[in-house]
Residue frames as a rotation matrix with the C-alpha (Angstrom) as fourth column:
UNK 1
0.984 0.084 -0.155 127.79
-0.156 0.822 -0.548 -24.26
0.082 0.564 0.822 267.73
UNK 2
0.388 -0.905 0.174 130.96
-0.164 0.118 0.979 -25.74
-0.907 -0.408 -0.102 268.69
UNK 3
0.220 -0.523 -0.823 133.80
-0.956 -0.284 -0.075 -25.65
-0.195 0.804 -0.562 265.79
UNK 4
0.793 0.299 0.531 134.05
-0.196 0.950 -0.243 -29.02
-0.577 0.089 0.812 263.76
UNK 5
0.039 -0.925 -0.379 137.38
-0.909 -0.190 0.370 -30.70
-0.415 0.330 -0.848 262.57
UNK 6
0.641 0.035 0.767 138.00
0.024 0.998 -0.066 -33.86
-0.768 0.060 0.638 260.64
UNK 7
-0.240 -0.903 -0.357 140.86
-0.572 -0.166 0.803 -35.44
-0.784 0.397 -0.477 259.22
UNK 8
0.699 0.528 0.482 140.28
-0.020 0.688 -0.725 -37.33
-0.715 0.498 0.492 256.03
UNK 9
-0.746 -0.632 -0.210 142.43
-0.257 -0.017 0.966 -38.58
-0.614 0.775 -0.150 252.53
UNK 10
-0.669 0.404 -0.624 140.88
-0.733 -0.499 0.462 -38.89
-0.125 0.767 0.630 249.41
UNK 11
-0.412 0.219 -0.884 139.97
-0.614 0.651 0.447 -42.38
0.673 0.727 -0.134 248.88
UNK 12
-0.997 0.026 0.078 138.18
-0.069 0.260 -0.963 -43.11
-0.046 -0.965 -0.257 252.26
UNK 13
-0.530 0.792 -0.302 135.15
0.028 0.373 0.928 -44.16
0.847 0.483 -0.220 252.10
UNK 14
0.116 0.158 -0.981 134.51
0.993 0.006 0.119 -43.89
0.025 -0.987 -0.156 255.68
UNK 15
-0.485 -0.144 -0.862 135.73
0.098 -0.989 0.110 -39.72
-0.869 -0.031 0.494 255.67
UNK 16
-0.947 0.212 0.241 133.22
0.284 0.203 0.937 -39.49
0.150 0.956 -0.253 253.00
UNK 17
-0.062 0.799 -0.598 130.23
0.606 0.506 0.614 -41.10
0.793 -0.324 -0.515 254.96
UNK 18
-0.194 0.037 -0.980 131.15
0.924 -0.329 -0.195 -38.50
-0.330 -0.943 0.030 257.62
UNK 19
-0.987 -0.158 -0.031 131.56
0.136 -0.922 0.362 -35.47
-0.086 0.353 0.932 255.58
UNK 20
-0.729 0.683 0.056 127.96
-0.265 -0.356 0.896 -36.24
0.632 0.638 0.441 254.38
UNK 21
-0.154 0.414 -0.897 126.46
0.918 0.396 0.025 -36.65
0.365 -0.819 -0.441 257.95
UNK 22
-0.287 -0.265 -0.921 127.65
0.833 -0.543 -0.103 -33.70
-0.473 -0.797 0.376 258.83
UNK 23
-0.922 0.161 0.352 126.82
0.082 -0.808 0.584 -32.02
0.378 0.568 0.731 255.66
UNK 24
-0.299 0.952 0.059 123.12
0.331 0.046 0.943 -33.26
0.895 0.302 -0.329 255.94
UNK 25
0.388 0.528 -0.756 122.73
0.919 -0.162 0.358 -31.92
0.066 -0.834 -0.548 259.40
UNK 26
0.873 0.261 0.412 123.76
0.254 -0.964 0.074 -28.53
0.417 0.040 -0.908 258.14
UNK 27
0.620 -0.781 -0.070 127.35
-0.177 -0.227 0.958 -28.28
-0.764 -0.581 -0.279 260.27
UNK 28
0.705 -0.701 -0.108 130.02
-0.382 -0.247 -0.891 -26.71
0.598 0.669 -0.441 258.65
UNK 29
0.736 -0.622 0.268 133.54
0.330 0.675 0.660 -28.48
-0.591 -0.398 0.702 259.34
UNK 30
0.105 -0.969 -0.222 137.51
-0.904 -0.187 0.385 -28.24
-0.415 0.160 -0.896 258.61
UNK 31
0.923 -0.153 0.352 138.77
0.140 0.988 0.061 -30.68
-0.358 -0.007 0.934 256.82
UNK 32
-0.065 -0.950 -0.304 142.46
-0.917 -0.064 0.394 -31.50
-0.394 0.304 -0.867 256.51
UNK 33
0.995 0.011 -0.095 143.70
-0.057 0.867 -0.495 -34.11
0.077 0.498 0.864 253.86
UNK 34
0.720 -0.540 0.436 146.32
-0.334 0.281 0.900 -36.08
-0.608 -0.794 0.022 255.46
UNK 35
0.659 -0.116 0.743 147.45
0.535 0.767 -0.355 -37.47
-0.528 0.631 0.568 252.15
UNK 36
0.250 -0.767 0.591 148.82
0.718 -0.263 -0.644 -34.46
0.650 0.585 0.486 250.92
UNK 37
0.375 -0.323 0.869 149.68
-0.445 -0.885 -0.137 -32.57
0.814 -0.335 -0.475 254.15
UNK 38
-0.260 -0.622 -0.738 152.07
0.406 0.623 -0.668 -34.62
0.876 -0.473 0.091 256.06
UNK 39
-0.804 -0.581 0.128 152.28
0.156 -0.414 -0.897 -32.28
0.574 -0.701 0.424 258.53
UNK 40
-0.390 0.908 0.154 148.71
-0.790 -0.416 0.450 -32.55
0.473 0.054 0.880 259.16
UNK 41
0.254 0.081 -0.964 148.98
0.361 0.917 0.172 -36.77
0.897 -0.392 0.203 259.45
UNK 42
-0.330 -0.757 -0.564 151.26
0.510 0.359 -0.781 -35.83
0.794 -0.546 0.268 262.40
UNK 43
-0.804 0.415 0.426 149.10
-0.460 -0.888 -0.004 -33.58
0.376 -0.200 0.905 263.85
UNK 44
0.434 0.894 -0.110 146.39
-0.744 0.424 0.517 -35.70
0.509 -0.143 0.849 263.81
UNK 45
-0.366 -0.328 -0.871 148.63
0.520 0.704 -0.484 -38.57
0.772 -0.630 -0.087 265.71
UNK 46
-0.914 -0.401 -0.056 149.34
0.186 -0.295 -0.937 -36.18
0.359 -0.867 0.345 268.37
UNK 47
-0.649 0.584 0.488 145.66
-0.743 -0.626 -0.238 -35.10
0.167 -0.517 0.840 268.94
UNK 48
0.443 0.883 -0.157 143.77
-0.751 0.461 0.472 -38.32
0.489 -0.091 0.867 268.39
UNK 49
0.216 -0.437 0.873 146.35
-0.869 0.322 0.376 -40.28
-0.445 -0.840 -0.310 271.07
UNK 50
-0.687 -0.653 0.318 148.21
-0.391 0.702 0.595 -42.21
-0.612 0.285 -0.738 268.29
UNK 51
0.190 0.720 0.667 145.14
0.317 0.598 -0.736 -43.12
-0.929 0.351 -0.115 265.90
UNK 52
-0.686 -0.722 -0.093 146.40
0.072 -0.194 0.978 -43.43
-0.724 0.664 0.185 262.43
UNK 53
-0.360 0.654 0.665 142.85
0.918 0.377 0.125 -44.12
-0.169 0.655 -0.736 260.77
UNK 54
-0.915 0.329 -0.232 140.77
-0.195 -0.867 -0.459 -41.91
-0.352 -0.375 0.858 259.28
UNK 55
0.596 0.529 0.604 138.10
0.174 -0.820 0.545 -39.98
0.784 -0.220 -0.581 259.77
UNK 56
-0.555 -0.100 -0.826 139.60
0.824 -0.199 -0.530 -38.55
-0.111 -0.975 0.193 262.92
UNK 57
0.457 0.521 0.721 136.54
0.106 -0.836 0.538 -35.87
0.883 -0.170 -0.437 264.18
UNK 58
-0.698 -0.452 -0.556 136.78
0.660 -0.104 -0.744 -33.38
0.278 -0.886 0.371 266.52
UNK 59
-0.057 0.876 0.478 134.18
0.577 -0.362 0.732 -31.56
0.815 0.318 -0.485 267.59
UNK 60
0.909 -0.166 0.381 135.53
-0.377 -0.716 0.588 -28.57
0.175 -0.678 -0.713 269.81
UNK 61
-0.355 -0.841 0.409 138.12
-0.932 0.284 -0.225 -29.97
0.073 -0.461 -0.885 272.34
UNK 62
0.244 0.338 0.909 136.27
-0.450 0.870 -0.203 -33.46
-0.859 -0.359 0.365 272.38
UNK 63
-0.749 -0.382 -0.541 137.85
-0.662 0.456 0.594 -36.24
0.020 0.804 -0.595 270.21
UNK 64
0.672 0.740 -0.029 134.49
-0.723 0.648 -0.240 -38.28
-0.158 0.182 0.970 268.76
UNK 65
-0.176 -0.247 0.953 136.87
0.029 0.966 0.256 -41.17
-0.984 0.073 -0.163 267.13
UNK 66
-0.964 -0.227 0.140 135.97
0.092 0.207 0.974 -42.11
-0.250 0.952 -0.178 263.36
UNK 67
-0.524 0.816 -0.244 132.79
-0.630 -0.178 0.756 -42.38
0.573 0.550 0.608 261.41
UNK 68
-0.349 0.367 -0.862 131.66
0.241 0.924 0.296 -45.37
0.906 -0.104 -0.411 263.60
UNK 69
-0.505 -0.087 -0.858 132.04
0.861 0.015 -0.508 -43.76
0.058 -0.996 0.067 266.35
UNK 70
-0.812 0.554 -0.183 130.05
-0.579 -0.802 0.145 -40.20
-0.066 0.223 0.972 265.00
UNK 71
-0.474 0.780 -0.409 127.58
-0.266 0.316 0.911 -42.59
0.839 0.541 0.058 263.84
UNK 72
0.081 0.524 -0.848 126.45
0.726 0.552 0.410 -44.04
0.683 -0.649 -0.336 266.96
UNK 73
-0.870 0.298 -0.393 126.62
0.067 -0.718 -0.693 -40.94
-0.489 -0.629 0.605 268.92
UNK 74
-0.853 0.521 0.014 124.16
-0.422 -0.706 0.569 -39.92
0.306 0.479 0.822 266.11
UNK 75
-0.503 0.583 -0.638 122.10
-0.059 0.714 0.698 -43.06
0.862 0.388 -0.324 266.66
UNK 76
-0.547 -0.448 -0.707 122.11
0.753 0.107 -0.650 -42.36
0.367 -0.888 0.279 270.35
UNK 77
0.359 0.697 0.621 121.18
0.593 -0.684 0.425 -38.64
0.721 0.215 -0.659 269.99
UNK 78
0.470 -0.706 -0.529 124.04
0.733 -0.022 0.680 -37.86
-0.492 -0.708 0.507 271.75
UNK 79
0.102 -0.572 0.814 125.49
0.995 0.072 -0.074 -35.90
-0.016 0.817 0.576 268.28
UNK 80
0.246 0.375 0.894 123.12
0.327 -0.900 0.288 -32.79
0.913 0.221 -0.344 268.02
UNK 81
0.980 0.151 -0.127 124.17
0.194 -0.626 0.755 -31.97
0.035 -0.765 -0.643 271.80
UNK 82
0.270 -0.935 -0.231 127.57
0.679 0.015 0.734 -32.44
-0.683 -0.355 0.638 271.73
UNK 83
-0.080 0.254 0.964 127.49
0.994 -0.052 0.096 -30.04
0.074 0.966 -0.248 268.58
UNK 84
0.311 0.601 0.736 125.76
0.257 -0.799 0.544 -27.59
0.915 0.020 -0.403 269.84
UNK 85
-0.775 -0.530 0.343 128.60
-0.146 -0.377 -0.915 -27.07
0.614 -0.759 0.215 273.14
């Protein structure tokens, strides 16, 4: 099972909706909160090539994008492989 990351701040409604995708499919995940760990926002620039939004997932070495973009992998069925390395 490849190692899940996502950035998220409190009041996102969107890093929410992801957390609880991922919960319901059982995958455990990092989560940094950009909001109160600067050094974390900047982090997340540098890895998601300058996206400031969040969610930012990662899912191994592969940047997914936001919740829109997890979602439609899921819808796809694209999610559970990329997951699972």
């Amino acid at each position: 099972m490849q190692t899940v990351e996502i950035y998220t701040s409190p009041f996102c409604g969107f890093c929410h909706a992801a957390k609880r995708l991922l919960s319901d499919k059982g995958i455990e995940f990092a989560e940094y909160d950009v909001a109160r760990a600067p050094e974390k926002r900047q982090e997340m620039l540098a890895r998601a090539n300058g996206r400031h939004t969040v969610p930012q997932i990662f899912v191994g070495q592969t940047h997914v994008g936001g919740y829109d973009d997890m979602a439609a992998l899921d819808r796809a069925g694209k999610l559970d492989k990329l997951l699972q390395g």
